[in-house]
C-alpha positions in Angstrom: 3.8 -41.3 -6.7 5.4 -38.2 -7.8 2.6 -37.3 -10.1 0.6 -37.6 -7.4 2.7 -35.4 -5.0 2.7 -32.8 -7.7 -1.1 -33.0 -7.9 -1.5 -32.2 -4.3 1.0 -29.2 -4.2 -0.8 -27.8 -7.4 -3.8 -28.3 -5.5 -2.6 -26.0 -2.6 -0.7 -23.7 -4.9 -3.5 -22.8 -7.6 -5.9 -21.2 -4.7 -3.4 -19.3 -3.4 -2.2 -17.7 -6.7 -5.5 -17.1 -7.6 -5.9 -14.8 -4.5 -2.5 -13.0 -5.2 -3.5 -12.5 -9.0 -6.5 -11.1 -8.0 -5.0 -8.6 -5.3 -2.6 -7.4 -7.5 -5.4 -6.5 -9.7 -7.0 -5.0 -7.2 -4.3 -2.8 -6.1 -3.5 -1.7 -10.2 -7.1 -0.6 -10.2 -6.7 1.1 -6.7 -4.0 3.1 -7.9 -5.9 3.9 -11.1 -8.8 5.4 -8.5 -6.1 7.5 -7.2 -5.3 9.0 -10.4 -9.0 9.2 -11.1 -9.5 11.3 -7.5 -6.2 13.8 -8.6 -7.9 14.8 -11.0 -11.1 15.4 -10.0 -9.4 17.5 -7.4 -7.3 19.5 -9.9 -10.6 19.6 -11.9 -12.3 21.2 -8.8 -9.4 23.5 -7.8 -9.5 24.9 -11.8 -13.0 25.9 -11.7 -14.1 27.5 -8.1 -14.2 24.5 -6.4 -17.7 22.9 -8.7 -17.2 19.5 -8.9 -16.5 17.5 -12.1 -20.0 17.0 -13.8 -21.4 14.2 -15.9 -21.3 16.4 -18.6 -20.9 19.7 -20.0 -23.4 21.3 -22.5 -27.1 21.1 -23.7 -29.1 21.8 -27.0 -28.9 25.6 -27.1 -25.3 25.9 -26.0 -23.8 22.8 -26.7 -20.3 21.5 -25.8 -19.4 19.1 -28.3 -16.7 16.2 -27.9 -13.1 17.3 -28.5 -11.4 15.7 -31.3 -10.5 11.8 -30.5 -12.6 12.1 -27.5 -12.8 8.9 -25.2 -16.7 9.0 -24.6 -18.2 10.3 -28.1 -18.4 11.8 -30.5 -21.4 14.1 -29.6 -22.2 17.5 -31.2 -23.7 18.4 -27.8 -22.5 16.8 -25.1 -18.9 16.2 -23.4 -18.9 13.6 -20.4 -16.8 13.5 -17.7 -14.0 11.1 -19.0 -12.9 13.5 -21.4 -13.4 16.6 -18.7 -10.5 14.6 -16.9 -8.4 13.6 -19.3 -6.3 16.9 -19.6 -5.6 16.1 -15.8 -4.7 12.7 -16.5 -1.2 11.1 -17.8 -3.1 7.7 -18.6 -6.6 6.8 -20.1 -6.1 3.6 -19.1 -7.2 4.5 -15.3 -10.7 4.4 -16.8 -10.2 0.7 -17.2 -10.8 -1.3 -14.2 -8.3 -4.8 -14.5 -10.5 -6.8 -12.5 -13.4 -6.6 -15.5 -13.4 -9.7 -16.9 -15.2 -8.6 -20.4 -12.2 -6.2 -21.2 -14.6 -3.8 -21.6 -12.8 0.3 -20.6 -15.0 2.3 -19.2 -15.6 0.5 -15.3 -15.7 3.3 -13.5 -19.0 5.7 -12.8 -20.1 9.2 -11.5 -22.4 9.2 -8.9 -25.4 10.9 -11.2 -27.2 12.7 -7.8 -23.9 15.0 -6.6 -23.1 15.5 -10.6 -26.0 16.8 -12.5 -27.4 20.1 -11.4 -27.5 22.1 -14.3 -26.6 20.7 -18.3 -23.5 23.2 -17.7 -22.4 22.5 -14.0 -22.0 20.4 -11.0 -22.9 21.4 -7.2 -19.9 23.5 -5.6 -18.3 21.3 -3.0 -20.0 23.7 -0.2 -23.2 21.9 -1.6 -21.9 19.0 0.0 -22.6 18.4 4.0 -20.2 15.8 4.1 -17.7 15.3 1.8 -15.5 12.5 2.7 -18.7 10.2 3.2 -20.1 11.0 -0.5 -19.5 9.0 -3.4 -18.0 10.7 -6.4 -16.8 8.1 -8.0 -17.0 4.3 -8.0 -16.7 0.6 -9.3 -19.5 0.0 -11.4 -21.1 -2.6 -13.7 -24.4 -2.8 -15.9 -26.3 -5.3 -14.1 -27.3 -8.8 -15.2 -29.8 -9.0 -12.4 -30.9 -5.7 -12.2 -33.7 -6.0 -9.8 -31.5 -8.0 -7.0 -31.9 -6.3 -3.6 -28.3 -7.3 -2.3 -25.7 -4.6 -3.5 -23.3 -7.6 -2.8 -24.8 -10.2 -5.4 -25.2 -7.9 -8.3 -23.8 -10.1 -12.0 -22.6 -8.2 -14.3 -23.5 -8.8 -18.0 -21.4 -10.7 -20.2 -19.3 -9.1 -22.9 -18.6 -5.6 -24.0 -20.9 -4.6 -22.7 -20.1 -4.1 -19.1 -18.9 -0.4 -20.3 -20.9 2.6 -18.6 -19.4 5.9 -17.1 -22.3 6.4 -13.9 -24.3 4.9 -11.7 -27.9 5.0 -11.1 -30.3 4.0 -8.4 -33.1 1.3 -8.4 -35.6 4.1 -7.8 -34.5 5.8 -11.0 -36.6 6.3 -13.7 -34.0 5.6 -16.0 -32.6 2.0 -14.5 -34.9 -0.3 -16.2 -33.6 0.9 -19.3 -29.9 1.3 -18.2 -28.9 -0.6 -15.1 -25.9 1.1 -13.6 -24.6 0.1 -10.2 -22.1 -0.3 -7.6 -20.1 -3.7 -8.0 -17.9 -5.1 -5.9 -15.3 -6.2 -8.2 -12.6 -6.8 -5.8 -13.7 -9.5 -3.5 -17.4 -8.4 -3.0 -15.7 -4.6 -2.6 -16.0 -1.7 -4.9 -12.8 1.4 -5.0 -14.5 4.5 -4.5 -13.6 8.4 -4.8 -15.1 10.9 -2.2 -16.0 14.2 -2.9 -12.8 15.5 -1.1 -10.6 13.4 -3.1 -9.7 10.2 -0.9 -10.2 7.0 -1.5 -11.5 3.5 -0.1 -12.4 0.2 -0.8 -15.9 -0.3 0.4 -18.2 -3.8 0.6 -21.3 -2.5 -2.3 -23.4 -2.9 0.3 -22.2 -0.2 2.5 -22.5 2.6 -0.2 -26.1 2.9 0.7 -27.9 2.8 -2.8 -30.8 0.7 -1.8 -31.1 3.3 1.5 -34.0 6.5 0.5 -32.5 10.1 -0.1 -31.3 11.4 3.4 -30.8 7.9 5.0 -27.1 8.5 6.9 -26.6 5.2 5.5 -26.5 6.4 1.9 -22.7 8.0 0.5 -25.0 8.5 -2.4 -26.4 11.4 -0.9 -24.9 13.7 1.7 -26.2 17.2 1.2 
């Protein structure tokens, strides 16, 4: 009788832990975002309001990695992660606690407001709306690349679930390398506007399946 009474109450108990384990998560990665956005801001604020690229440097004037640099080496190239890691107290925010490979990198650019040249990103003024544009967001390579619904995108197993943007489904480049929005925290994604705030946001509702110019798409606000 009382190992049955015990069954029941674990029953009742184990969902309801699960859903506290997994906000808490939520919340640590949240608060990671947050770092992530104060640093894009300081970024921004250091160099004449131009937002953090996805890289600096191309094959004539190249930027190569600094020395233990997070995404690298590369003799020519140096990705965002290690343009915000002087503004950051803790490489870990790159991490996202909810990824269930362990893999670090979780979080992506958005590739369309952060690649205009191979040395810099649009100025901010680029922007037509800057708190509904993506800078930032959850992301995943996706197991099931071509599914139309934002919302029931799989990740891939393993390490690697590890990428540092996020493409589109009309890119040229997604066959090859899948990038998108995930929803890691119940079905929604934490995401960094252009002007530095932050939300939690269903991957639906980020627009990425909208065309260039749709108001639906936070993709794409110029």
């Amino acid at each position: 009788m009382v190992i049955a009474i015990i069954s029941i109450l674990a029953s009742m108990l184990l969902p309801a832990l699960a859903q506290a384990k997994a906000k808490a998560k939520g919340t640590k990665c949240l608060n990671n975002v947050r770092q992530l956005a104060l640093a894009a801001t300081l970024y921004k604020d250091d160099y004449e309001s131009y937002l953090m690229p996805y890289y600096l440097g191309d094959p004539t004037s190249p930027v190569p990695t600094p020395a233990g640099a997070l995404w690298g080496p590369d003799p020519i190239y140096t990705r965002w992660p290690d343009l915000a890691r002087p503004y950051l107290g803790d490489t870990n925010v790159f991490h996202c606690s909810g990824n269930q490979a362990g893999a670090l990198f979780n979080i992506g650019i958005n590739l369309t407001v952060s690649v205009l040249t191979l040395n810099r990103g649009y100025h901010e003024s680029a922007i037509a709306k800057p708190s509904a544009t993506v800078h930032f967001l959850d992301t995943t390579m996706a197991a099931n690349p071509f599914e139309p619904d934002p919302d029931l995108v799989i990740p891939v197993t393993g390490a690697g679930d590890r990428t540092i943007h996020f493409r589109l489904p009309t890119d040229g480049l997604y066959i090859s390398h899948p990038t998108r929005v995930y929803g890691r925290h119940n079905r929604k994604a934490n995401v960094v506007m252009v002007d530095g705030h932050v939300e939690s946001l269903a991957a639906k509702s980020v627009g990425t399946m909208q065309p260039s110019g749709d108001p639906r798409s936070l993709w794409d606000q110029f």
